[in-house]
C-alpha positions, 0 to 999 in steps of 0.5 A: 548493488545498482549503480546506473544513473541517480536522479536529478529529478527536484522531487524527493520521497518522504513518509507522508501523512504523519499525525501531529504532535499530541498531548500524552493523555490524547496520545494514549487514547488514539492508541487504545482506539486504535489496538481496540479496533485493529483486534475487533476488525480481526475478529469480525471483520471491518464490516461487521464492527460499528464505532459504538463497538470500537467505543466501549472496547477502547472505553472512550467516549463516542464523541471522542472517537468521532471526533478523532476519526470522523466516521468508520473508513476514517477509523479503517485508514488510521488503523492501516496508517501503521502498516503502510508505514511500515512499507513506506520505512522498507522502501525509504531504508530498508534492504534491497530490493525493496529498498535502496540498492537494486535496478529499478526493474528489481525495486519495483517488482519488490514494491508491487509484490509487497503492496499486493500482500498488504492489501490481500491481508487487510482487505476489508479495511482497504475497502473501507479507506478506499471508498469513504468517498468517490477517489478517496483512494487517490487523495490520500498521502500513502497513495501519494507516496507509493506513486511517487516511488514508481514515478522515480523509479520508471524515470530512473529506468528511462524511455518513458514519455509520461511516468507519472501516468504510467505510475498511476496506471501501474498502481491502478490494479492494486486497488482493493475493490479491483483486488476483491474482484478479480479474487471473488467474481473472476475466481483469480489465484493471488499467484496468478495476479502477482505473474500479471504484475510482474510482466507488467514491470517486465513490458515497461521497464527499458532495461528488465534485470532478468528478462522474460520469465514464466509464470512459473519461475519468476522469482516474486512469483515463487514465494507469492502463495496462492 
């Protein structure tokens, strides 16, 4: 259990972006949007469903769709929002060292690996939420939080000058459009990003729990994949 030095910092970490309270009937239909399009985006793929698809197979109206989601990438956001949730709840309370408990060092390579399988497995959909628009990435409270939680971390950890920058520079090789890159154009295996990753946490971190390891007999990298 880590027991260093807690902080004082004024900042506090909370899940973000929570929808609004909503009526039952406008409760049940945002569910039946979304279950329609989570099952047709796994079956064809995001780029490969139009909103008039996800219409008829939720049997609201198109209207209704568009006025909920505004267009496609925000239908792809909101269809994510529960499996972000899900991450953000792990980090708030669940078991270490994702959640409270470890040394920073520990904590956030956790974070950083749990992140990369996230995005590996909803790729398409990332790239749609993530470039709606120009930094749309960037804007959104689930970016928010997951920087928040770096910048924590990296200041608890200590000998940083400017965590905040470092948190977004930490967080910048996990975005979907650089994921898909480094995957497609550069021919890069998911167990060689998440070996990147964690030197990246090891070069950083004032007071790695393990040292430096190989790629080969780091811990998140032995149950990464490929």
């Amino acid at each position: 259990m880590w027991t260093g030095v807690r902080l004082s910092s004024h900042k506090e970490l909370r899940i973000l972006d929570a929808p609004p309270l909503e009526r039952a009937d406008a409760a049940r239909n945002r569910a039946k949007i979304l279950a329609a399009a989570a099952t047709l985006f796994d079956e064809r793929g995001a780029a490969n469903v139009s909103m008039d698809d996800v219409s008829a197979a939720a049997g609201v109206g198109k209207g209704t769709l568009y006025r909920r989601f505004g267009d496609q990438a925000g239908l792809a956001f909101a269809v994510l929002e529960t499996q972000e949730k899900a991450l953000q709840e792990r980090i708030l309370s669940g078991p270490p060292p994702l959640g409270p408990g470890a040394p920073p060092p520990e904590r956030l390579s956790a974070f950083l690996k749990a992140l990369l399988d996230l995005v590996y497995r909803t790729e398409e959909l990332h790239l749609l939420s993530e470039t709606a628009t120009p930094g749309a990435r960037y804007r959104t409270g689930v970016y928010s939080f997951y920087r928040l939680h770096v910048e924590l971390q990296l200041r608890e950890a200590g000998g940083h000058e400017d965590p905040e920058l470092v948190a977004d520079m930490l967080l910048a090789p996990l975005s979907a459009d650089f994921l898909r890159y480094v995957r497609v154009d550069r021919k890069v295996a998911k167990r060689r990003v998440l070996a990147g990753l964690m030197r990246l946490i090891e070069s950083v971190c004032s007071e790695p729990s393990t040292g430096t390891k190989s790629e080969s007999t780091h811990p998140a990298v032995m149950t990464a994949g490929t």
